[in-house]
C-alpha positions in Angstrom: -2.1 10.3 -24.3 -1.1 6.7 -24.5 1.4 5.7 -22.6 3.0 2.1 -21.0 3.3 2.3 -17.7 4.5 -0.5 -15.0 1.7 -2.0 -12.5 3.4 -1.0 -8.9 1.9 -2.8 -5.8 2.8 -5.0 -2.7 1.4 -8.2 -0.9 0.7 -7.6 2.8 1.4 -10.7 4.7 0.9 -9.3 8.2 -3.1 -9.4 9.8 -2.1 -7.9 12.7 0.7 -6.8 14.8 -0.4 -9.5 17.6 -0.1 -12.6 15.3 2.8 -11.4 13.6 5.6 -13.0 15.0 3.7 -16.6 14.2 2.8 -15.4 10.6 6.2 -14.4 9.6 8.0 -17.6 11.1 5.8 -19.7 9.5 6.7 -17.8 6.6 10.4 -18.4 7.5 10.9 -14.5 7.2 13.5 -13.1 10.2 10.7 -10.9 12.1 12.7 -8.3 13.2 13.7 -7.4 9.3 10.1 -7.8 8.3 8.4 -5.3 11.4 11.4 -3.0 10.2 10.1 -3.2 6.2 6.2 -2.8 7.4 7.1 0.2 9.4 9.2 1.9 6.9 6.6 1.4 4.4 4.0 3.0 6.8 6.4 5.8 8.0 6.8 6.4 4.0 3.5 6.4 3.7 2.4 8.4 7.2 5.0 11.3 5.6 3.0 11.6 2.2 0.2 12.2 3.9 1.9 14.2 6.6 3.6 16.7 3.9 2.9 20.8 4.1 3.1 21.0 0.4 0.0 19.5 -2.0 0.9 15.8 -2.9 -0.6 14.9 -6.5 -1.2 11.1 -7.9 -1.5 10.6 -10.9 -3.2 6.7 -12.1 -3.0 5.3 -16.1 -3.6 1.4 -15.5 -3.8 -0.7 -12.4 -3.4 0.6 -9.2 -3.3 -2.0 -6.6 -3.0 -3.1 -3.1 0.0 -0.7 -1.9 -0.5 2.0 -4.8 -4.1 2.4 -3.5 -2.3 3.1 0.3 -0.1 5.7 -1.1 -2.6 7.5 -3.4 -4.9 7.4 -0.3 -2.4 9.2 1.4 -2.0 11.9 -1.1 -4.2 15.4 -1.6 -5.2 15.2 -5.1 -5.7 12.0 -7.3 -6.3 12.4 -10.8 -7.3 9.0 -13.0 -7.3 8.2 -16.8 -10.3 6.6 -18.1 -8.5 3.2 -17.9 -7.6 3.6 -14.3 -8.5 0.7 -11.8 -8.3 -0.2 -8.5 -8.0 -3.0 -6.3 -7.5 -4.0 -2.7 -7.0 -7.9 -2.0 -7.5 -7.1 1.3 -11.4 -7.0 0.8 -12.1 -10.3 -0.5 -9.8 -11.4 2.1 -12.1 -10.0 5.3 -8.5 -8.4 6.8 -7.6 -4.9 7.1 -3.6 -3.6 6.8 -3.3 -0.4 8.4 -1.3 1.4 5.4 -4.2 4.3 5.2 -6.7 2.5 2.2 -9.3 0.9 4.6 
């Protein structure tokens, strides 16, 4: 099966709730808007993980950073040969809590 798939992932700007107001001023993000965004994205997450019914991933290609949150979060992941995975997080010493650490 070949097919050309996009490479979906996110940047996590936030180390931790406590120093996030600093980090996201300096960033010259409004912090309200971005705490909203972070706990959408975890709520989305939280509810993949949270749902009655089997969740299925599938991976062809790059799955990175976010991707590997929300295929953490499902019940069954299933990987092409040419799958790979990475979490920038790691070589960064920082932990997001999005479910991949």
């Amino acid at each position: 099966m070949k097919t050309k798939s996009p490479t979906i992932h996110s940047g996590h700007a936030i180390v931790s709730k406590r120093n996030a107001n600093h980090n996201l001023k300096h960033l010259g993000c409004p912090v309200e808007r971005s705490l909203r965004q972070i706990k959408f994205t975890h709520d989305a997450i939280t509810a993949i993980d949270n749902c009655w019914k089997p969740v299925m991933a599938a991976v062809q290609g790059a799955c990175i950073d976010g991707g590997v949150d929300i295929i953490t979060a499902c019940d069954m992941r299933f990987c092409t040969e040419h799958a790979y995975f990475f979490v920038k997080e790691v070589d960064l010493a920082i932990t997001v809590d999005l479910g991949s650490l």
